[in-house]
Every structure is written in C-alpha cells, then in structure tokens.
ZADO-1210 file (C-alpha; in nm, 4 decimals, padded with zeros to 6 digits):
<atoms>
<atom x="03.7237" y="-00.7695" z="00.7333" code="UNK" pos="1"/>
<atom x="03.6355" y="-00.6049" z="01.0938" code="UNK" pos="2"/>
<atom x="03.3641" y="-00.4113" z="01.0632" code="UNK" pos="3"/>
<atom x="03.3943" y="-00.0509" z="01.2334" code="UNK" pos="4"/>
<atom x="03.1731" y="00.0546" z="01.4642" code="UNK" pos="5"/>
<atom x="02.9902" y="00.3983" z="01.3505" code="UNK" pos="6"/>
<atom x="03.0234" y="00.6891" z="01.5880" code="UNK" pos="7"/>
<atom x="02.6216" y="00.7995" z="01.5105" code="UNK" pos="8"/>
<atom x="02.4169" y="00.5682" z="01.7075" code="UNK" pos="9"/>
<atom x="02.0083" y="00.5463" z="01.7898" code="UNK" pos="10"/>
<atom x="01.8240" y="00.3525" z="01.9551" code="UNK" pos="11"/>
<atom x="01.8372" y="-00.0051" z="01.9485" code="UNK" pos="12"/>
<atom x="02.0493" y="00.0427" z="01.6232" code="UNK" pos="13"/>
<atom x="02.3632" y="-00.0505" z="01.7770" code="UNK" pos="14"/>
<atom x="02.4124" y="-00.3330" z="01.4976" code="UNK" pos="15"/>
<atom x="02.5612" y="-00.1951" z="01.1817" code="UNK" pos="16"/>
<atom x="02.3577" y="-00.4288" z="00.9846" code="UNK" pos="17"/>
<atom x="02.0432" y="-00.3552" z="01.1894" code="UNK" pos="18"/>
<atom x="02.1016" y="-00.0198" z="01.1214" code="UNK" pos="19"/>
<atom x="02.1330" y="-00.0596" z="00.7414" code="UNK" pos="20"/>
<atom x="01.8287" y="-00.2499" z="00.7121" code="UNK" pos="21"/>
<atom x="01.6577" y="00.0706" z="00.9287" code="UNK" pos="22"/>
<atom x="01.7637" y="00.3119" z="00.6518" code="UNK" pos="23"/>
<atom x="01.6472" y="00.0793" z="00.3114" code="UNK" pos="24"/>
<atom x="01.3401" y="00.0555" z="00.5405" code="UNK" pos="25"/>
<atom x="01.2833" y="00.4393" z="00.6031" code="UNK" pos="26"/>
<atom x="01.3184" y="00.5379" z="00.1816" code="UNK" pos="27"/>
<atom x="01.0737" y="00.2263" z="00.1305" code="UNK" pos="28"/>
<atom x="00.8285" y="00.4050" z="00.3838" code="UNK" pos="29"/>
<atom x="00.9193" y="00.7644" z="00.1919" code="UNK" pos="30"/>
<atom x="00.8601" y="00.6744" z="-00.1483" code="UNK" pos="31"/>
<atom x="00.5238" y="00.4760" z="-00.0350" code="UNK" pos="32"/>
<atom x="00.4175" y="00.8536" z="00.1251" code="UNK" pos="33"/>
<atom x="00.4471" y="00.7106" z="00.4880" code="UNK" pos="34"/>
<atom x="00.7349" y="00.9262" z="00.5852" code="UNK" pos="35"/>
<atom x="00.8029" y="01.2550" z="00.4418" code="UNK" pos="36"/>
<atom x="01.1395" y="01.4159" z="00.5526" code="UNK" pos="37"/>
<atom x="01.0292" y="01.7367" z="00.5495" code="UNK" pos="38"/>
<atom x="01.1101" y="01.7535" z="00.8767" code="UNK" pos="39"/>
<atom x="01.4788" y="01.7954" z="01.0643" code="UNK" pos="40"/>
<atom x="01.4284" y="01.5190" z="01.2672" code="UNK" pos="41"/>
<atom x="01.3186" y="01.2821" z="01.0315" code="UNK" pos="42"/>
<atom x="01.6071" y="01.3775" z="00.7899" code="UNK" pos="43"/>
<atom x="01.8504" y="01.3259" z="01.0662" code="UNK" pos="44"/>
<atom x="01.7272" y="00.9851" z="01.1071" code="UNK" pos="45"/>
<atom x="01.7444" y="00.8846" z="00.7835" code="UNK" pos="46"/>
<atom x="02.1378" y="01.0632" z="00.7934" code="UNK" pos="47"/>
<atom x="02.2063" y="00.9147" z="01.1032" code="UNK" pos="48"/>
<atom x="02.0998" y="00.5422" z="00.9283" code="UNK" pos="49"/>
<atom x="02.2246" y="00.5604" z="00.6435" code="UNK" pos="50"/>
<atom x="02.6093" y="00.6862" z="00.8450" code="UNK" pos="51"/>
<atom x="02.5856" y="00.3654" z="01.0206" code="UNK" pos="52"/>
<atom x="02.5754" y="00.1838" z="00.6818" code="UNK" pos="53"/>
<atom x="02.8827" y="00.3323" z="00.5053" code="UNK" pos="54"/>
<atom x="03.1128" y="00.1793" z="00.8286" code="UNK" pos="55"/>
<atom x="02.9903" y="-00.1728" z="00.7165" code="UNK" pos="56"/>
<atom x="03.2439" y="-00.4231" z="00.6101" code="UNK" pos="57"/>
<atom x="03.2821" y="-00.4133" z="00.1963" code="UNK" pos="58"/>
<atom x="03.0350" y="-00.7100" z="00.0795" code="UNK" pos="59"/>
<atom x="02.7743" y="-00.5267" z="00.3245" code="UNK" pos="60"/>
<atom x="02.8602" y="-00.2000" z="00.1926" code="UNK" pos="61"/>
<atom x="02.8191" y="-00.3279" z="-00.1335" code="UNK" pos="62"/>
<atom x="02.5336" y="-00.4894" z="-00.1255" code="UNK" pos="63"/>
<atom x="02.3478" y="-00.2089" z="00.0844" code="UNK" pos="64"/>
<atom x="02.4438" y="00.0839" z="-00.1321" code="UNK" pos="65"/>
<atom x="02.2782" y="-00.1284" z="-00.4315" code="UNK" pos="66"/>
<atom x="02.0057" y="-00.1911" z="-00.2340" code="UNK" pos="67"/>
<atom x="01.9830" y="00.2545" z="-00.1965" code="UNK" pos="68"/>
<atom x="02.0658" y="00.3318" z="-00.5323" code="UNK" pos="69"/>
<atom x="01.8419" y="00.0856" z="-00.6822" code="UNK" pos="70"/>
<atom x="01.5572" y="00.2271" z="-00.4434" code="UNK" pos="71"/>
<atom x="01.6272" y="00.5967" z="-00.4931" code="UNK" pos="72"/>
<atom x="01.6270" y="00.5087" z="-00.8659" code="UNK" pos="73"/>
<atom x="01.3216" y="00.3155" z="-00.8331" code="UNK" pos="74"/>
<atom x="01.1399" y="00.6631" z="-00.6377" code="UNK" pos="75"/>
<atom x="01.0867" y="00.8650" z="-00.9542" code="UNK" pos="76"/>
<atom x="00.8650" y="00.5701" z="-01.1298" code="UNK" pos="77"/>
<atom x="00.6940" y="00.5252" z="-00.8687" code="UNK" pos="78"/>
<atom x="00.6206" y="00.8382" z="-00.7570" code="UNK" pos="79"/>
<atom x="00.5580" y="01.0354" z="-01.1019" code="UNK" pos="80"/>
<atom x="00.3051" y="00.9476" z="-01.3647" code="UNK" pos="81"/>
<atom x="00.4216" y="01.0672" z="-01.7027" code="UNK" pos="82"/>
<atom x="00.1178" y="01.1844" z="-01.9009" code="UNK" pos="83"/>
<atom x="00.1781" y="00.9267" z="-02.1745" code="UNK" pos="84"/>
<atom x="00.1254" y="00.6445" z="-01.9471" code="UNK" pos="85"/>
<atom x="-00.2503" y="00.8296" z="-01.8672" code="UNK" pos="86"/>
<atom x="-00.5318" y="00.7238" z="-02.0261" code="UNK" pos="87"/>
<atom x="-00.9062" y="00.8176" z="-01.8581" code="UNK" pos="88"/>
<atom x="-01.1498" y="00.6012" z="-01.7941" code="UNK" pos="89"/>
<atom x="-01.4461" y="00.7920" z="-01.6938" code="UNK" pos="90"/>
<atom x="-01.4778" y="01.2080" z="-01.6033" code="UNK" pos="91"/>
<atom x="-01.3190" y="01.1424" z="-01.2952" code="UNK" pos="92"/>
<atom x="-00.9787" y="00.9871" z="-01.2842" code="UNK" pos="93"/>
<atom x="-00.8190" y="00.9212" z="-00.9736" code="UNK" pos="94"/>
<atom x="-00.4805" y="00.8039" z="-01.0500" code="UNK" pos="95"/>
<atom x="-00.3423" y="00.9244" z="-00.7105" code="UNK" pos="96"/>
<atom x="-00.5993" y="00.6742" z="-00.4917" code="UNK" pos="97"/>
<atom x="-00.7164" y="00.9707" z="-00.2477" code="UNK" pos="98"/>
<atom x="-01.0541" y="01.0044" z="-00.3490" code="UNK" pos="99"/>
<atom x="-01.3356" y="00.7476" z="-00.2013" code="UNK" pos="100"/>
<atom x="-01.5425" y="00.5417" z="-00.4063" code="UNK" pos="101"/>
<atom x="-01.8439" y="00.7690" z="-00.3289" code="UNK" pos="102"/>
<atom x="-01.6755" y="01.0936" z="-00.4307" code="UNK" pos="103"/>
<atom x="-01.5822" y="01.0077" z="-00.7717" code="UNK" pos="104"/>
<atom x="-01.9189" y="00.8331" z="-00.8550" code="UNK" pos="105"/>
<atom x="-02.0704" y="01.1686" z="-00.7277" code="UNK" pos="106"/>
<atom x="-01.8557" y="01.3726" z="-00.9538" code="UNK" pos="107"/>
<atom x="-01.8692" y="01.1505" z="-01.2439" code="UNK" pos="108"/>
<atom x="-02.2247" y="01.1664" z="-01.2184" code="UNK" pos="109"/>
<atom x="-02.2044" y="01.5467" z="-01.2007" code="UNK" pos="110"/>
<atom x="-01.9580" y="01.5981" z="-01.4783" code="UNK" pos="111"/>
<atom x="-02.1852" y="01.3549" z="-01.7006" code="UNK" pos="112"/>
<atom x="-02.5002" y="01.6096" z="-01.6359" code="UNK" pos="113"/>
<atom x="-02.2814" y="01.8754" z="-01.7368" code="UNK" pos="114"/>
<atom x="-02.1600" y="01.7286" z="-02.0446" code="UNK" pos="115"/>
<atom x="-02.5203" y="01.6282" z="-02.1423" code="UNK" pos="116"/>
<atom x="-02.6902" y="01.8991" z="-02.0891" code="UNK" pos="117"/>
<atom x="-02.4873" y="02.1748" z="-02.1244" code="UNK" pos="118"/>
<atom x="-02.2176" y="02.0004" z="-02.3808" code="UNK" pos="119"/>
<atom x="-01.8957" y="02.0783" z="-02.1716" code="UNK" pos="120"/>
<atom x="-01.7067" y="01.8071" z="-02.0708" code="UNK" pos="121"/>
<atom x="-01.5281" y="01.8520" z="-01.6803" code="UNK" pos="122"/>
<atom x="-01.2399" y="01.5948" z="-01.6255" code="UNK" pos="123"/>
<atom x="-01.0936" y="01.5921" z="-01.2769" code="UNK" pos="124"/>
<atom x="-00.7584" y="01.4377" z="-01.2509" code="UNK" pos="125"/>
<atom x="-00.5328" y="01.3530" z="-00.8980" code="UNK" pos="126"/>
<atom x="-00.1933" y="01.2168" z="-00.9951" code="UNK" pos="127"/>
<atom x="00.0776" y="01.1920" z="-00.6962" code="UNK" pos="128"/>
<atom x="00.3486" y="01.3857" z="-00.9103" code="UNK" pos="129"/>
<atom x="00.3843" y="01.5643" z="-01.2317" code="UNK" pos="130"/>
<atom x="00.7102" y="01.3806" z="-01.3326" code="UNK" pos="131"/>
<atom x="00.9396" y="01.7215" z="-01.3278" code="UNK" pos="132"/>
<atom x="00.7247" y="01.8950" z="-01.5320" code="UNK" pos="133"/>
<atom x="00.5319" y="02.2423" z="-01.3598" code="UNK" pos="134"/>
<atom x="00.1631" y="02.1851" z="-01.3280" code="UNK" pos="135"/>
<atom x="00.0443" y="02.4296" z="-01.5375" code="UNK" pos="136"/>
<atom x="00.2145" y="02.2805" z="-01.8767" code="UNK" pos="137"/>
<atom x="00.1409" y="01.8869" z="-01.7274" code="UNK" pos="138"/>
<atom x="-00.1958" y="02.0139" z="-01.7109" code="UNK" pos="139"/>
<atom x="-00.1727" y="02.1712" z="-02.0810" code="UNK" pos="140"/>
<atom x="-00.0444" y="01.8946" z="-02.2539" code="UNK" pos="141"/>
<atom x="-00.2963" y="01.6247" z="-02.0286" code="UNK" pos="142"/>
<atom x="-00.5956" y="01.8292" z="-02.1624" code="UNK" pos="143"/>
<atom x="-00.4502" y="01.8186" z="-02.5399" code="UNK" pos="144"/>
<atom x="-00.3796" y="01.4814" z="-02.4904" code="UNK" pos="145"/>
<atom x="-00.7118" y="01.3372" z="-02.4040" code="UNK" pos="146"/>
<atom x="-00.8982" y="01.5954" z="-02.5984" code="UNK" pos="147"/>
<atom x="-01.1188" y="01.7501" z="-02.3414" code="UNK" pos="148"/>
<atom x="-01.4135" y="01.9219" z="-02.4731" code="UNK" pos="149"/>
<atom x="-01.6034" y="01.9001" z="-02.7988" code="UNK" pos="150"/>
<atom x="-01.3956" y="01.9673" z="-03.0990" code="UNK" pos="151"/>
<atom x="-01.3913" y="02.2722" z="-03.2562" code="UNK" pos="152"/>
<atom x="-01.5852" y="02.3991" z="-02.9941" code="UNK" pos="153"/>
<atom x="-01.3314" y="02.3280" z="-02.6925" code="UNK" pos="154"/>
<atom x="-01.5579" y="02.3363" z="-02.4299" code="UNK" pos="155"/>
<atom x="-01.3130" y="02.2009" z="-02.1823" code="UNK" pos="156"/>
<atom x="-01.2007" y="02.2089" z="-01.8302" code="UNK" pos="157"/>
<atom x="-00.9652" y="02.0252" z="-01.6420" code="UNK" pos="158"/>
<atom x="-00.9057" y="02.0039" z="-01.2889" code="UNK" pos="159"/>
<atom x="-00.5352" y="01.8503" z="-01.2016" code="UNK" pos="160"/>
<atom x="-00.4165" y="01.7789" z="-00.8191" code="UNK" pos="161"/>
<atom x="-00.0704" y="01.6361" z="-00.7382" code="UNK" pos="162"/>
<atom x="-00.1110" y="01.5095" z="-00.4323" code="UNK" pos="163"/>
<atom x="00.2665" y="01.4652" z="-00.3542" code="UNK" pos="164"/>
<atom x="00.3946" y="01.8024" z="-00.5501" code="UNK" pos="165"/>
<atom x="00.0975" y="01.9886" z="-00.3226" code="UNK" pos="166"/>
<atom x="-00.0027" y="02.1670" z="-00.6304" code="UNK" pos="167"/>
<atom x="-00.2902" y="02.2061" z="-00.8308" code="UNK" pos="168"/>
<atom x="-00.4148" y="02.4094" z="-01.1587" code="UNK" pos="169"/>
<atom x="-00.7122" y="02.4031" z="-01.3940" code="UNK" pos="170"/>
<atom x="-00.7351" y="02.4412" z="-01.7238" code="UNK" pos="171"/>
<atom x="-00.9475" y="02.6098" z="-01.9107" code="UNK" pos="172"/>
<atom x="-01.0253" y="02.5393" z="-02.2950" code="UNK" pos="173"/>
<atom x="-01.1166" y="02.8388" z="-02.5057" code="UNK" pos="174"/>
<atom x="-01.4823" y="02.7761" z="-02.5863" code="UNK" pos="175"/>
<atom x="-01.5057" y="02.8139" z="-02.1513" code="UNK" pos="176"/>
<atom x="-01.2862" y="03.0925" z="-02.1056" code="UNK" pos="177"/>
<atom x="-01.5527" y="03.3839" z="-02.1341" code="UNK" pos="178"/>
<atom x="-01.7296" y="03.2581" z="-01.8347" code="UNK" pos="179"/>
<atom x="-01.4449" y="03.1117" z="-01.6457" code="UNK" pos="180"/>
<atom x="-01.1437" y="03.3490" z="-01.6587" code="UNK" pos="181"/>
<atom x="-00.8257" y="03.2870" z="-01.5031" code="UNK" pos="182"/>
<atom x="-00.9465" y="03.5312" z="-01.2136" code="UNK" pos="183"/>
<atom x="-01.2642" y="03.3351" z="-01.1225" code="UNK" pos="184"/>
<atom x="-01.1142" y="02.9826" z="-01.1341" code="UNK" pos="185"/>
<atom x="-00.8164" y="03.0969" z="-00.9435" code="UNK" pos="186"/>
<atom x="-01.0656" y="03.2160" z="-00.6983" code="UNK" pos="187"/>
<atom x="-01.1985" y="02.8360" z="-00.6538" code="UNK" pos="188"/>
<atom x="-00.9017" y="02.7141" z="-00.6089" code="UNK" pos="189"/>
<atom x="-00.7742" y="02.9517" z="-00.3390" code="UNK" pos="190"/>
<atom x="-01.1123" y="02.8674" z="-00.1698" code="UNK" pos="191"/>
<atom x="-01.0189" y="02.4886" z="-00.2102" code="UNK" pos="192"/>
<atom x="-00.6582" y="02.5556" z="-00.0203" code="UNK" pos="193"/>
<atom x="-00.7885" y="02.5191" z="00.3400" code="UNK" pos="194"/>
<atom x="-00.9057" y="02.1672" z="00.2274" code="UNK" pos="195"/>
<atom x="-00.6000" y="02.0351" z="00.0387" code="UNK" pos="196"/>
<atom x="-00.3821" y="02.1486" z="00.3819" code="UNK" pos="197"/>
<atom x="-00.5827" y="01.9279" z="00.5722" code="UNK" pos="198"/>
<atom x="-00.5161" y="01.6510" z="00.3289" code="UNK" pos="199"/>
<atom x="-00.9093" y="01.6544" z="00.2386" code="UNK" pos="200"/>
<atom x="-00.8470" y="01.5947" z="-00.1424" code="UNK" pos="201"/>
<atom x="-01.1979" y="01.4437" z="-00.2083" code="UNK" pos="202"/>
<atom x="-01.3250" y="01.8347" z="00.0075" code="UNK" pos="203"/>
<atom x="-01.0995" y="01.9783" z="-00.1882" code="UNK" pos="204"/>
<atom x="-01.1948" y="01.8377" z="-00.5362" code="UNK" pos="205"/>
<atom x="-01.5675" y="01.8495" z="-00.5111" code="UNK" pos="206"/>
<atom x="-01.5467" y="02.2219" z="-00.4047" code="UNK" pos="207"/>
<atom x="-01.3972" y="02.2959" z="-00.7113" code="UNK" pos="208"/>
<atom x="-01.5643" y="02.0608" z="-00.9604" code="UNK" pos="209"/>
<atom x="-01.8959" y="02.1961" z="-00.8080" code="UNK" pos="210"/>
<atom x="-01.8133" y="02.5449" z="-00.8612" code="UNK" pos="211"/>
<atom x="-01.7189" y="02.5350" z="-01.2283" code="UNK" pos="212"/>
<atom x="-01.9992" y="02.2932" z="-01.3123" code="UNK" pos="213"/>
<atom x="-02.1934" y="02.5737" z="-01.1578" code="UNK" pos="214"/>
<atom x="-02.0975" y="02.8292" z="-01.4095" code="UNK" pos="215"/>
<atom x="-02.1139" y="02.6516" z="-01.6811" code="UNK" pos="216"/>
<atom x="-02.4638" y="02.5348" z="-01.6266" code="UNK" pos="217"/>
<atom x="-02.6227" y="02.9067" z="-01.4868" code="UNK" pos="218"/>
<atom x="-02.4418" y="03.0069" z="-01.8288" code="UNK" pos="219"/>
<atom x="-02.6172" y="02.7264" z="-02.0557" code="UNK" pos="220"/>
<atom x="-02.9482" y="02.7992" z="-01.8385" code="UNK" pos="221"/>
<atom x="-02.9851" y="02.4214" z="-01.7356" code="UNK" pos="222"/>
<atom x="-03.0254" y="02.2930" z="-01.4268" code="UNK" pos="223"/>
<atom x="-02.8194" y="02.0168" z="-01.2623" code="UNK" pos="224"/>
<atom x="-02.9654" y="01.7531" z="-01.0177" code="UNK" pos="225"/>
</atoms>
C-alpha cells in the first residue's frame, strides 16, 4: 500500500514513520514528567505527530496505534500510586523521588524527636498522583491505613504532596486537632505554596513538617534539637 503523505508537517518530520516514532517518543517523555502539555504549543506538537501517524500505510498504522494505546494505558500505573501498594518505611516516605537524601534524614530525624518526646507520630508522604481519588480522602484513608498516631490516643498527622496532581493536604488525627485546627494547618500550607510553585518540594515539605512539629512540641512543653 502507498503510504499518503500527511498535510501537517514539522521540522525534519517529513518521514511518516519518523514522525510516528516522534509522537510514541513525546508520551514516553510525558508520562516520565519531562514534557507536560500544559502548554498550546506542546499539545500541538504532540497533535501535529500523532496526524502524521494516522496517514501511515495499515501494518504501520497498526502497529503504531498499539504502540499509543498500550502507552497511554501504561500512563495511569505509572503515574498513580494506589494507597494499597504503600507501605512506609520510616517517618518520611518519599515515594515521588523529589526530596534529597539530606532532607528526609533531617525530617525523619525530626519526626522521630517528636514522636519520642512528645508521643505524636508526623509522617510526611510525596506520591506523584493520587490515582483519581481527591487528596483529602487519599490522604484519609493513607493515615487509616498505616495507623498514624498512637492508638486510642490518635495523635497523628500526615503531610501528603502529589507532586504531579500539584496538590497537597494534611491530616489531622483527633488526639492533634485541639492544637492544630483546620485554620492553622491550612495556614502552613498556604505559606508552603510559594515553594511548591517553584518546584522546591523538599522547601516546601520541611516548612510544613517544621511548623506542626512546632506546635506539637510548645504544646507537650519539650524541646526539639
């Protein structure tokens, strides 16, 4: 079969096939977070590649549009973490890879001193998405989940950042909630927002860690190193 020349062409993607290995290319670099078509321009591209690919002669076509749908399909798992596949493994848990080494040994270490000496336990959680769910009840059923805080006493507080989604949330447990009301931890987090737009997640994270471990110990009268 001839193949049919597409009438949307860029830059040296004059070849059809060229063209169709530009658009598997550009969803690989979008689901690994290198591209985000956000932007006009980008999702023309991406149209404009993926136009070329639909002229392609049938066993191209074929194979191509697999190639998509199996990648599209493929963007979901890779992209959300569902919270039964999330166990922790210390306070901090950085499923989402943003923070550095010496961030989350700093909070861990922090988080510890509050759970020792002030017996409230602070986990601080960074996924990339929260698989379809909104934050606030991913967040919820995470902190039930793992059990944060002592029972009985739930003395528990969980701070969640979704790197991909943008959003964030903390949770409170019940036992906290007279010296951390919605108002005041809200409060942290909009002073955290200048950070997370600048894509300073580890800023971002300490700022708010630090500030509720701050409460909690002026209200257990210890002092944290």
């Amino acid at each position: 079969m001839t193949a049919v020349t597409a009438s949307v062409t860029l830059p040296g993607m004059s070849n059809p096939k060229v063209a169709s290995c530009g658009a598997v290319a550009l969803i690989f670099r979008i689901i690994a977070g290198r591209e985000v078509l956000s932007t006009e321009g980008r999702a023309c591209e991406l149209r404009s590649l993926l136009s070329c690919t639909l002229f392609l002669p049938v066993k191209w076509h074929q194979r191509v549009a697999a190639i998509v749908l199996a990648v599209l399909a493929m963007a979901v798992c890779l992209r959300a973490e569902p919270i039964a596949q999330l166990n922790p493994s210390n306070y901090v848990n950085d499923f989402a890879g943003v923070l550095d080494p010496a961030t989350v040994a700093r909070l861990n270490d922090l988080c510890r001193q509050v759970d020792e000496k002030a017996h409230a336990q602070i986990a601080v959680v960074t996924v990339k998405s929260v698989d379809g769910q909104d934050v606030v009840s991913y967040a919820v059923a995470l902190y039930q989940k793992w059990g944060i805080g002592a029972k009985g006493k739930d003395r528990g507080v969980l701070i969640l950042l979704a790197t991909q989604d943008r959003k964030y949330w903390t949770t409170v447990g019940y036992g906290l909630e007279p010296i951390l009301p919605d108002g005041k931890v809200g409060g942290f987090g909009r002073e955290a927002v200048p950070l997370l737009r600048n894509g300073d997640y580890a800023g971002a994270v300490s700022l708010m860690t630090s500030r509720v471990a701050e409460v909690i110990a002026r209200d257990a009268g210890v002092t944290l190193e």
